[in-house]
C-alpha positions in Angstrom: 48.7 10.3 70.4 48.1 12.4 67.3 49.3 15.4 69.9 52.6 14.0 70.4 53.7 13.0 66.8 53.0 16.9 66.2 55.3 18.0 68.6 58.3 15.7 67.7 57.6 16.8 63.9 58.2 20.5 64.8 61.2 19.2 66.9 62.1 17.9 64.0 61.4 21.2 61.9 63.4 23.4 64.0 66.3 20.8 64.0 65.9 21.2 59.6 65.8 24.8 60.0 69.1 25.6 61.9 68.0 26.3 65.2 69.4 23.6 68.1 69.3 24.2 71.6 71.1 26.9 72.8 75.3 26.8 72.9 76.9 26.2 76.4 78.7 29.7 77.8 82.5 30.7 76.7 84.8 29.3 79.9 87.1 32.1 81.3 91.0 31.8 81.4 92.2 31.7 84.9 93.0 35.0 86.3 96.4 33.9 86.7 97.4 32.0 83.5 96.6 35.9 81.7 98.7 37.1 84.6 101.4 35.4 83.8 101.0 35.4 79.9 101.4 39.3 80.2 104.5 38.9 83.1 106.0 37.4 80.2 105.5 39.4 77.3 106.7 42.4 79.5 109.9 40.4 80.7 110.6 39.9 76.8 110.6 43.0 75.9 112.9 44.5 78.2 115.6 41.6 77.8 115.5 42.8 74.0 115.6 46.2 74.5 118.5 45.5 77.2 120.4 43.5 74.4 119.2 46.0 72.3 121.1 48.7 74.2 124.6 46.5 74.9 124.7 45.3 71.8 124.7 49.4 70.8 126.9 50.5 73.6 129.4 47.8 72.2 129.4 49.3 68.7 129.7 52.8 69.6 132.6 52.1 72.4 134.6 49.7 70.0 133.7 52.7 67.0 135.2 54.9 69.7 138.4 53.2 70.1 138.5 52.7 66.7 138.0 56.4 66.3 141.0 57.7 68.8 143.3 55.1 67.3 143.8 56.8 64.1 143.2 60.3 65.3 146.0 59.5 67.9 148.8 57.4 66.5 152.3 57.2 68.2 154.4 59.9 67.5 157.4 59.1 66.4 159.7 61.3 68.6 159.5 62.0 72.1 159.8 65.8 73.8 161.6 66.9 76.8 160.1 70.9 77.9 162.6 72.7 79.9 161.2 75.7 81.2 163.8 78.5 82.4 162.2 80.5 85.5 165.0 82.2 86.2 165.0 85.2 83.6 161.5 86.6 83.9 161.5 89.8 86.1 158.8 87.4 88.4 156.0 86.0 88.8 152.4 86.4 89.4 149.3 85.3 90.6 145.6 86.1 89.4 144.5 86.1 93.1 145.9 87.3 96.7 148.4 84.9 98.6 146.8 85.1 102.2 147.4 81.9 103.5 148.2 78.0 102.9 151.4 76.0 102.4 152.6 78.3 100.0 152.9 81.9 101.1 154.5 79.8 104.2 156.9 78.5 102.2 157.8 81.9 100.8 157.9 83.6 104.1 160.3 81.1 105.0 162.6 81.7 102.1 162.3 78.2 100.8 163.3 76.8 97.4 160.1 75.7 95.5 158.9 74.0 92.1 158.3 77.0 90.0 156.1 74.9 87.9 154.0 73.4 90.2 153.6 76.4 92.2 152.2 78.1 89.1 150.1 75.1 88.4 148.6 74.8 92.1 147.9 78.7 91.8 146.8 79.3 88.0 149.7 81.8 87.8 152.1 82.7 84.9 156.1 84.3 84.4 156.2 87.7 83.8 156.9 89.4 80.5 159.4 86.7 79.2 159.6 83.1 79.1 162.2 80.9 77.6 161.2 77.4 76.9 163.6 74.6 74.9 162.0 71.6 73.2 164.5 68.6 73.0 163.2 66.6 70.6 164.3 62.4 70.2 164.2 59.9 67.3 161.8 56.9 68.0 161.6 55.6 65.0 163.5 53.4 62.5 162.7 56.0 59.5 163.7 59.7 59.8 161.1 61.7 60.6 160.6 65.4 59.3 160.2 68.0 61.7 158.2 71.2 60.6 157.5 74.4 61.4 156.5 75.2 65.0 153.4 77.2 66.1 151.2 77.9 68.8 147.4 77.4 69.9 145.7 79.9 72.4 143.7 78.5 74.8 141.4 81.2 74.0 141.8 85.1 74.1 144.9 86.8 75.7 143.8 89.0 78.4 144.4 91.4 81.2 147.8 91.3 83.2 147.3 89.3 86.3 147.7 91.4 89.2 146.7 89.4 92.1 149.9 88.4 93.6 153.7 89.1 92.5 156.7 87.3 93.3 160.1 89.5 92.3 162.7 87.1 91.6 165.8 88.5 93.3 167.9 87.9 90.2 170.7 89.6 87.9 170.8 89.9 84.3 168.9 87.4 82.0 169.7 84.7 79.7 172.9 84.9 77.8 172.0 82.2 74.6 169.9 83.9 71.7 166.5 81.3 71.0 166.3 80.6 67.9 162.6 81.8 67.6 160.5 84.2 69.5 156.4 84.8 69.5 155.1 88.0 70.4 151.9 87.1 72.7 151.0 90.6 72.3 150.7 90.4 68.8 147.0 90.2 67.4 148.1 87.0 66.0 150.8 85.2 68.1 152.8 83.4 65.7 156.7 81.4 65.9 159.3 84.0 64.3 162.7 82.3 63.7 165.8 84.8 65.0 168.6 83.0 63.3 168.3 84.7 59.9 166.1 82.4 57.9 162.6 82.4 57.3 160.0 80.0 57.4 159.1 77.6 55.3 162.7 76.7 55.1 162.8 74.9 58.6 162.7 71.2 58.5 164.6 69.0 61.3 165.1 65.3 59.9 165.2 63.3 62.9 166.8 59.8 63.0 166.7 56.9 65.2 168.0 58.1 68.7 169.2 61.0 67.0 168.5 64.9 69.5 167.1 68.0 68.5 166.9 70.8 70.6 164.7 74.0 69.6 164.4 77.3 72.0 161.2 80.3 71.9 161.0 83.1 73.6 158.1 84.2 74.8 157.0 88.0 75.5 154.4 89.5 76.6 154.0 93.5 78.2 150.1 94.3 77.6 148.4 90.7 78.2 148.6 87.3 79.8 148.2 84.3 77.3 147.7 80.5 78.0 148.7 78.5 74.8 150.1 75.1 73.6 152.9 74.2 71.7 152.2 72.6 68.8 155.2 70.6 66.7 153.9 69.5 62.4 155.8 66.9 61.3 156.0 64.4 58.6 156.3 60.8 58.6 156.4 59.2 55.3 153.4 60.8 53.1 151.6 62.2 56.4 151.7 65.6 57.7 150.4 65.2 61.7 150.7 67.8 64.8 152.2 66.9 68.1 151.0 69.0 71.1 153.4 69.8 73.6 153.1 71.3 77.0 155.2 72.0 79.9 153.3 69.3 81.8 150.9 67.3 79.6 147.7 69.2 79.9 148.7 71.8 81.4 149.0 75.0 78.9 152.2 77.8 78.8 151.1 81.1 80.6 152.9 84.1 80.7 151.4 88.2 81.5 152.5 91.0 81.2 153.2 92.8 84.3 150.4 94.8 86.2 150.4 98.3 86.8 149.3 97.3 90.7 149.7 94.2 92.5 146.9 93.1 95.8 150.6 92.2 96.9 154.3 91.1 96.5 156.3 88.7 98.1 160.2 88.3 97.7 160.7 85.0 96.1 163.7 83.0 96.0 165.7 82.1 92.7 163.7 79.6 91.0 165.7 77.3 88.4 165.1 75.3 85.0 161.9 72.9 85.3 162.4 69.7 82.8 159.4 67.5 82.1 159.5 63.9 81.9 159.4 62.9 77.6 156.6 63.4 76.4 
């Protein structure tokens, strides 16, 4: 008796003292509730890094448009190249004609699209090129048209002495262009040939009103690729039209080689006009 009232008093004790009987283990999570807890936080991040990422491509594209909207605005004028092919002694090609659609259209003596031809083949007129720029009033205010220069593709070089094609021609041009540009020159630049000098030349160009302005190209030691480039001014602002004789696709003239891989007779090529550009 006396036994068992001691052992329910240190019972007891123990109880006072802070120590109970031992806690029951931690439970586990189910393997598959942490499976999916971390299938989720992975799918989260990606969908905001993927909006992330559109959200951003949005900005910059929209940026971007907003961007090549007032670098590019609509020029007030349109221009219409004419290219004369007929004056240059010929032309020429930076490679040899061997085979394909074209040298079988020169064997056969067939008229051909200068320009496209020269496009197809990467080649330029020889020596002299005469190019007029008509030039047409879009818009209700007059615009003033500046002075004219040119922009090389990059550095004049060697003649190209692949492949010439004589134009069986006689005589050259009878009007006078009212400027020339020596491609030969260390710096190419627009010389006027009607007496007056530059800075005087400015062109105001009304509603429907046309302008018409003629170069002459040269070149004897080199062969140049370059655009035409047009300043003009349209109320307080001074901007640059580039024109080519297709868009994108650059001027070219050389001078003429000392030897040639070969030479074709070609026959009389004409005037090329572009559609307004």
């Amino acid at each position: 008796m006396g036994s068992n009232k001691k052992k329910r008093n240190r019972r007891n004790n123990r109880a006072r003292n802070g120590r109970s009987r031992p806690a029951a283990p931690e439970q586990k999570r189910p393997w598959y509730k942490s499976q999916l807890a971390w299938t989720g936080a992975v799918l989260t991040a990606v969908v905001i890094a993927g909006l992330g990422a559109g959200l951003s491509a949005l900005t910059t594209d929209a940026t971007s448009r907003v961007i090549n909207h007032i670098a590019e605005p609509a020029t007030p004028f349109t221009a219409t190249v004419s290219v004369d092919y007929a004056s240059p002694p010929g032309l020429a090609l930076p490679t040899l004609l061997a085979d394909g659609p074209d040298l079988a259209m020169l064997i056969k003596g067939e008229e051909f699209d200068t320009s496209a031809l020269l496009a197809r083949q990467h080649g330029a007129a020889v020596e002299s090129l005469h190019v007029d720029v008509a030039l047409t009033g879009l818009s209700q205010k007059p615009v003033t048209i500046l002075k004219p220069h040119i922009g090389l593709v990059d550095r004049c070089g060697p003649p190209l002495d692949g492949t010439y094609l004589e134009i069986a021609h006689q005589g050259g041009r009878d009007q006078v262009a009212k400027m020339t540009v020596d491609l030969d020159s260390p710096a190419p630049k627009v010389v006027r040939t009607d007496g007056d000098q530059f800075p005087g030349f400015n062109v105001d160009l009304k509603k429907d009103e046309r302008q018409t302005l003629s170069f002459d190209f040269k070149a004897v030691r080199h062969y140049c690729r370059w655009h035409l480039m047009i300043d003009y001014q349209e109320s307080s602002n001074v901007r640059t039209k580039v024109v080519d004789e297709r868009p994108g696709t650059p001027f070219a003239l050389t001078g003429k080689a000392k030897r040639y891989l070969h030479t074709y007779k070609a026959v009389l090529p004409g005037s090329t006009s572009t559609d307004p550009q």
